[in-house]
C-alpha positions in Angstrom: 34.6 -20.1 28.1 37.0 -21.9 26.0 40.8 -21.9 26.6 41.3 -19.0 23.5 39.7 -16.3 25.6 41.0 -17.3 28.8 44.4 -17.4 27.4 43.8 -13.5 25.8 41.8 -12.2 28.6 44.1 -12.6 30.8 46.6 -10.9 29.1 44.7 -8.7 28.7 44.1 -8.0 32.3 48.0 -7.3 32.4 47.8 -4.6 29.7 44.9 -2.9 31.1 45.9 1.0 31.9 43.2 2.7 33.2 45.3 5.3 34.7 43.8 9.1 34.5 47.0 11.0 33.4 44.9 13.9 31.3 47.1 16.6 33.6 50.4 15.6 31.7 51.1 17.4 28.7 54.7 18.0 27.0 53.9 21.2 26.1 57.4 23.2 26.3 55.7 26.3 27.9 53.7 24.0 30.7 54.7 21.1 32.5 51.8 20.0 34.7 51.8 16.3 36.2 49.8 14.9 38.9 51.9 13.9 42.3 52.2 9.8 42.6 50.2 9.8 45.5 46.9 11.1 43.1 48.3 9.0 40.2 48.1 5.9 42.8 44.8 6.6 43.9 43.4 7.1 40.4 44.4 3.2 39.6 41.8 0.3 39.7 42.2 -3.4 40.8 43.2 -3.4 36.5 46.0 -1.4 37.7 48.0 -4.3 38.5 50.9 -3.9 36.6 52.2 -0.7 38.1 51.4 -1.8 41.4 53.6 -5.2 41.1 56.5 -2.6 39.9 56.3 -0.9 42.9 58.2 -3.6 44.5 61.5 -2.8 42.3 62.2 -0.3 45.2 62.2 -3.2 47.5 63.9 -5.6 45.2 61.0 -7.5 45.1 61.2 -9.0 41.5 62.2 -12.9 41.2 63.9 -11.2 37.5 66.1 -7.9 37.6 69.4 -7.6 36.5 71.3 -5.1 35.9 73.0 -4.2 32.5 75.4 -1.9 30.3 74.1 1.2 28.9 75.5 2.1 25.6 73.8 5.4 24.0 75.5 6.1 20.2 79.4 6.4 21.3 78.8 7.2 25.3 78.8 4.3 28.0 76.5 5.3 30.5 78.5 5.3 34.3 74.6 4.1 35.4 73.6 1.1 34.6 70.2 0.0 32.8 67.6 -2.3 34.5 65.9 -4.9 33.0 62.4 -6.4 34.9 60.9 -9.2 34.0 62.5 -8.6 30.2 61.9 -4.9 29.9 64.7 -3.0 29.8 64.5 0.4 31.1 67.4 3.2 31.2 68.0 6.2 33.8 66.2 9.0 32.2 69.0 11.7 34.0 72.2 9.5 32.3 70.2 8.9 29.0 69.9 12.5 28.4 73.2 13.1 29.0 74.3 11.4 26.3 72.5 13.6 24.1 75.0 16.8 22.8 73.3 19.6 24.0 70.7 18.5 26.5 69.8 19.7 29.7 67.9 17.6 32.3 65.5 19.3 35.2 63.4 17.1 37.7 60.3 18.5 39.6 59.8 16.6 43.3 56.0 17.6 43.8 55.3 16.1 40.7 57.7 13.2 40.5 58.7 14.5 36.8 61.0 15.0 34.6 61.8 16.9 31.4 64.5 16.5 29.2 65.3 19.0 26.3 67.8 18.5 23.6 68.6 20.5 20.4 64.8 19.8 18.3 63.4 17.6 21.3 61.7 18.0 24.7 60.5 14.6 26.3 58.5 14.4 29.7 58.3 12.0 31.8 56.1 10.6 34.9 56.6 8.5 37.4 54.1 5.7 37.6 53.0 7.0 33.9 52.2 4.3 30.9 52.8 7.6 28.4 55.8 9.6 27.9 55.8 12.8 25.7 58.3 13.5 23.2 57.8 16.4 21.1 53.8 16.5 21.8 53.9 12.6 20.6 52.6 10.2 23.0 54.2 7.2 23.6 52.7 4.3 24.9 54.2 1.4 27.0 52.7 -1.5 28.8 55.2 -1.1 31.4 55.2 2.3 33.3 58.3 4.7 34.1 59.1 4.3 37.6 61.5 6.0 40.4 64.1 3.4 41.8 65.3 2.9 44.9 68.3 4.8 43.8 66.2 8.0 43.6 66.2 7.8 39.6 63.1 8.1 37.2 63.8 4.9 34.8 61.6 5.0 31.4 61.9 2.2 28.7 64.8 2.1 26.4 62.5 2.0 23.4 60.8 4.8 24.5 63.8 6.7 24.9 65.5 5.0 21.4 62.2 6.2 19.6 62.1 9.3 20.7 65.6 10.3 19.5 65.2 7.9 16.6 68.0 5.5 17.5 67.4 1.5 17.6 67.8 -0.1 20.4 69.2 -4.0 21.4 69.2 -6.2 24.1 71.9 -8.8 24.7 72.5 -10.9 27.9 74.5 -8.2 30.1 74.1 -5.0 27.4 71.5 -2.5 25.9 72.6 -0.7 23.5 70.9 2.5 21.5 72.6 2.8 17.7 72.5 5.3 15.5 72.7 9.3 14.7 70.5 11.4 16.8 67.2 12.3 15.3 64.5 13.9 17.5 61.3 12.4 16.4 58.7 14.3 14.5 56.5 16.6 16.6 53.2 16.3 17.0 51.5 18.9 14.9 53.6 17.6 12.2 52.6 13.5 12.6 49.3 13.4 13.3 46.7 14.7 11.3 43.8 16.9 13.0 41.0 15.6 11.4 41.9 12.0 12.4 42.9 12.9 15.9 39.3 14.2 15.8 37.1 11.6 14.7 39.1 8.5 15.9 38.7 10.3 19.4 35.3 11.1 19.0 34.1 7.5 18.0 36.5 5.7 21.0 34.8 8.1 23.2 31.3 7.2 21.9 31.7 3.8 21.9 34.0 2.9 24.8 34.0 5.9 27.1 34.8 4.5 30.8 36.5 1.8 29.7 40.1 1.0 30.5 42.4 2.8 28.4 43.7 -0.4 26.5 40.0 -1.1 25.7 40.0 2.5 24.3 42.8 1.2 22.0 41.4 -1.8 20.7 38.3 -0.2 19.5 40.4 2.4 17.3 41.9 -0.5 16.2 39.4 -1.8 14.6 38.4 1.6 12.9 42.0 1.5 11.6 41.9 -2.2 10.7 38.8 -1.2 8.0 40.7 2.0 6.8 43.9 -0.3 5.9 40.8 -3.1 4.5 40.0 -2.8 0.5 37.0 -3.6 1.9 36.0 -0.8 3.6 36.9 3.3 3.1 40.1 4.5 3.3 39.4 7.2 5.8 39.3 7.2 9.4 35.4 9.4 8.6 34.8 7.3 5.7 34.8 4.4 8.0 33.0 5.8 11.0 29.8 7.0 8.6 30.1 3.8 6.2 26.3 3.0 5.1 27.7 0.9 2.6 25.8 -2.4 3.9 23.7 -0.3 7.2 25.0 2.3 9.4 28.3 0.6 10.9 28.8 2.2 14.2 25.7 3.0 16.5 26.8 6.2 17.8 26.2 7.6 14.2 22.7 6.9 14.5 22.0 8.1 18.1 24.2 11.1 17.6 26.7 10.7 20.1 29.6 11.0 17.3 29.6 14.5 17.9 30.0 14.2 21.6 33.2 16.1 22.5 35.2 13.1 24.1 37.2 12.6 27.2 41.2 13.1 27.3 41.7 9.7 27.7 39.7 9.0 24.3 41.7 11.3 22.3 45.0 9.9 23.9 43.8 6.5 22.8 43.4 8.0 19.3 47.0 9.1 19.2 48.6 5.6 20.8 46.9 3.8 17.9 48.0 6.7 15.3 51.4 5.8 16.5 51.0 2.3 15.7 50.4 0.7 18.8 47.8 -2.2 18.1 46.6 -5.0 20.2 42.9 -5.9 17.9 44.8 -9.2 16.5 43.3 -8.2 13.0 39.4 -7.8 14.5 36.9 -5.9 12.3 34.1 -5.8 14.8 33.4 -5.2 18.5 29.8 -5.5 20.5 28.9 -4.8 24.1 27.1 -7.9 24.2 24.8 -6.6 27.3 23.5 -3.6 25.0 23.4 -5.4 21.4 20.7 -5.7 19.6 22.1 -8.1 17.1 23.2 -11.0 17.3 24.9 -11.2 13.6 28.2 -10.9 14.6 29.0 -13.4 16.8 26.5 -15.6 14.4 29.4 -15.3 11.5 31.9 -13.4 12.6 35.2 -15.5 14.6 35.8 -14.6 18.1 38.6 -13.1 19.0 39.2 -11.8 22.4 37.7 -9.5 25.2 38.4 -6.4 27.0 36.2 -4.9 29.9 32.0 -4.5 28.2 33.8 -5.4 24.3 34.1 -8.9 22.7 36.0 -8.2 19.0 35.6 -10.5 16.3 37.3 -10.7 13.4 
């Protein structure tokens, strides 16, 4: 295996996600979450990451300091953490910041919910995916409760989701700019591609960790931006331009109704998240029964069953 794919694979291994969070939804009416204890016991070995943040509660990290919160005009009396160069904010003093919010916190799920005046964000402990306005937002890094007894989430979750900036400096981080809850749901993404972007991640990647999930509607996205492909996410998917493009359009399981963790794979790479470093193409190598694309296509990198080439 040459030095490339160890290089990517193993960062790889840090991004991997495979946590089952299908039981948290921001809906304003209905808050569910599953307890940490279920979340915990839902990760695999992949599941690294989170279980190497644990150790913030016991000050285990060799990098942590702790900075200056600055949120539009308002200097937060809490300070921000940064671990291992992601900065994270208290979700409780973040909100506060916000004219007009109000901040609850529910112990037997270990979440919390923050609503402001056009904005309601949820948050879980030991979750990859906070919800603002029905959005899901992605990060490599999980929320997680301190050992000061406060839920911490990202500050570029939290900057997003208001639509402020945010910056980093050496003892500071600092969220600029006028309030703006960000778009909700319904209004961003578009039905039709939640539906078929879920429905071909699920077909070809279904039990495969969630950034895996990702990287293969990546690559459906990566044609639809191409001028050499269509410029639809269904376009792409039933392309016959040179052969049927996607196997699961000739076996018929495009139309299999896909897991929750397929369509919130489709909606992290709606929002823009992308880790396919440009591929076009992905094989399970054990199940191909072609061997054109590695034959002319350049490797890229590997995740779980998929090797993507560009």
């Amino acid at each position: 295996m040459h030095s490339k794919r160890i290089k990517i694979i193993a960062g790889m291994l840090l991004m991997f996600v495979c946590l089952s969070i299908g039981s948290l939804s921001a809906s304003a009416a209905t808050v569910e979450s599953k307890s940490l204890a279920a979340m915990n016991t839902s990760l695999d070995d992949d599941g690294r990451l989170y279980k190497a943040l644990k150790g913030i509660a016991n000050k285990g990290l060799w990098n942590y300091s702790r900075p200056t919160v600055k949120i539009g005009s308002s200097t937060l009396s809490v300070p921000g953490v940064v671990i291992n160069g992601v900065s994270y904010l208290s979700f409780r003093q973040a909100a506060s910041a916000i004219k007009g919010s109000t901040y609850s916190y529910d112990s037997s799920t270990r979440t919390s919910t923050m609503r402001a005046p056009g904005l309601t964000i949820v948050a879980g402990d030991g979750c990859y995916v906070t919800y603002a306005n029905d959005r899901v937002l992605f990060n490599t890094t999980p929320n997680v409760i301190m050992s000061d007894g406060r839920l911490y989430i990202p500050a570029a979750v939290f900057a997003k989701a208001v639509g402020m900036s945010v910056s980093t400096g050496k003892d500071s981080i600092t969220l600029s700019g006028a309030y703006s809850p960000i778009l909700s749901g319904d209004k961003f993404y578009r039905s039709d591609e939640v539906f078929w972007l879920g429905r071909i991640i699920h077909a070809e990647s279904r039990g495969e960790p969630l950034i895996g999930q990702i990287a293969v509607g990546n690559v459906v996205l990566n044609r639809v931006r191409s001028a050499y492909y269509p410029n639809t996410i269904y376009g792409v998917i039933f392309d016959r331009k040179y052969g049927v493009q996607f196997s699961p359009v000739l076996d018929g399981s495009i139309y299999n109704t896909p897991g929750y963790n397929a369509t919130l794979a489709a909606k992290i790479c709606l929002e823009g998240y992308d880790v396919s470093d440009g591929a076009f193409f992905f094989l399970n190598v054990s199940l191909a029964t072609s061997s054109w694309i590695p034959r002319t296509r350049q490797y890229a990198f590997t995740v779980a069953n998929h090797d993507f080439y560009k």
